[in-house]
C-alpha distance (Angstrom), angle and dihedral (degrees) to the residues before:
residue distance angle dihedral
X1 . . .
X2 3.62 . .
X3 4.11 116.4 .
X4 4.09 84.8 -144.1
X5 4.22 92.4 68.7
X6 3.27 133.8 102.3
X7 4.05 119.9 -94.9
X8 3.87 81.7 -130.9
X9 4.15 93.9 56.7
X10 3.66 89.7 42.1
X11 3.68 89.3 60.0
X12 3.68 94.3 40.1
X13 3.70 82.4 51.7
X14 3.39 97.7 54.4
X15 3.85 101.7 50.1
X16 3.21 91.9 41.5
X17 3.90 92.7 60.6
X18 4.09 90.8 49.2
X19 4.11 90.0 46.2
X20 4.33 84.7 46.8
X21 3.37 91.7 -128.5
X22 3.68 140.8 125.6
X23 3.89 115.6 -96.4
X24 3.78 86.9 -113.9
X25 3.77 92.4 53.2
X26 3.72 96.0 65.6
X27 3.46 117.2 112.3
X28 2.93 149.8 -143.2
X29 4.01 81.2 34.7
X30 4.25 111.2 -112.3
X31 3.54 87.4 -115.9
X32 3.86 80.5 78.4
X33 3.63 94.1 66.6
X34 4.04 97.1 31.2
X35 3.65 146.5 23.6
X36 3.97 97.1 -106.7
X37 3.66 93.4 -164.0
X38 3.27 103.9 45.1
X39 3.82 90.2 50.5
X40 3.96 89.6 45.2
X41 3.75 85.8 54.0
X42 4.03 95.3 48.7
X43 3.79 83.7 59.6
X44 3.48 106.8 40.5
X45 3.99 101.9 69.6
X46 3.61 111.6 95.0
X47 3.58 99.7 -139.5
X48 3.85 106.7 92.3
X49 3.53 99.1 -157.9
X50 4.73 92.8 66.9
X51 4.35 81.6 52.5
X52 3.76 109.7 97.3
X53 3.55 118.6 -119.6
X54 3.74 103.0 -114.6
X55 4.29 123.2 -5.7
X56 3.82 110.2 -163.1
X57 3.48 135.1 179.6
X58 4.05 147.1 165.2
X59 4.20 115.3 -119.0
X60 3.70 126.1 164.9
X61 3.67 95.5 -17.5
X62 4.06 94.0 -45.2
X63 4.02 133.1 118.1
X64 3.81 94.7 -133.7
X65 3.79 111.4 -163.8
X66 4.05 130.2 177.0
X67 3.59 118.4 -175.1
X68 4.23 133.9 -144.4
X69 4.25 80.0 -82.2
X70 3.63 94.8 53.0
X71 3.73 86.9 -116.7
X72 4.11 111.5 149.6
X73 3.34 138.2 -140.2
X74 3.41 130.8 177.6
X75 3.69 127.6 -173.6
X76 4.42 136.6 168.2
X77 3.61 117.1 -85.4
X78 3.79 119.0 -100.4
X79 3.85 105.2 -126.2
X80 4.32 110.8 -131.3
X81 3.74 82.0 -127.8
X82 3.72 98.3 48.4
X83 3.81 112.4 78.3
X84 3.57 121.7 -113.2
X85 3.89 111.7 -105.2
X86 4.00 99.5 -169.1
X87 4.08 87.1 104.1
X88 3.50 106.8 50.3
C-alpha cells in the first residue's frame, strides 16, 4: 500500500481484500461505521504528538484498529459467547 493514502482507504482496502471484493463493492460503505474524514484528518497532521494513540472500531464483523503511525490492522471479531483463545 502506498504511505501517501488515506487511513480510511487503507482500511477499505483491507476488508475489501478479506471479503474478495473490489474496494467499490463494499457495502454498507465504512463511512457507516465511522466518520472517514474526521479520521483522515486525525492522521494527516505531521506532528505525531496531536495523533491519538490507538483509533478502533467494529465494521462488517471486523476489529479495525489504526495505530499513532497510521498503520492498520484488521482482525475477526471475538464473539461474547465464544471463548477467548489468547491463553491457550
Amino acid at each position: 500500500m502506498n504511505n501517501t493514502q488515506s487511513v480510511s482507504f487503507k482500511i477499505v482496502e483491507k476488508i475489501a481484500e478479506r471479503e474478495q471484493v473490489s474496494p467499490a463493492e463494499l457495502q454498507p460503505p465504512i463511512h457507516y461505521a465511522i466518520d472517514t474524514d474526521a479520521l483522515d484528518s486525525l492522521y494527516q497532521s505531521n506532528t505525531s504528538d496531536r495523533r491519538p494513540a490507538k483509533v478502533e472500531f467494529e465494521y462488517k464483523g471486523y476489529t479495525v484498529a489504526v495505530d499513532s503511525t497510521g498503520d492498520v490492522d484488521v482482525r475477526d471479531q471475538v464473539s461474547a459467547s465464544e471463548p477467548d483463545k489468547t491463553f491457550v
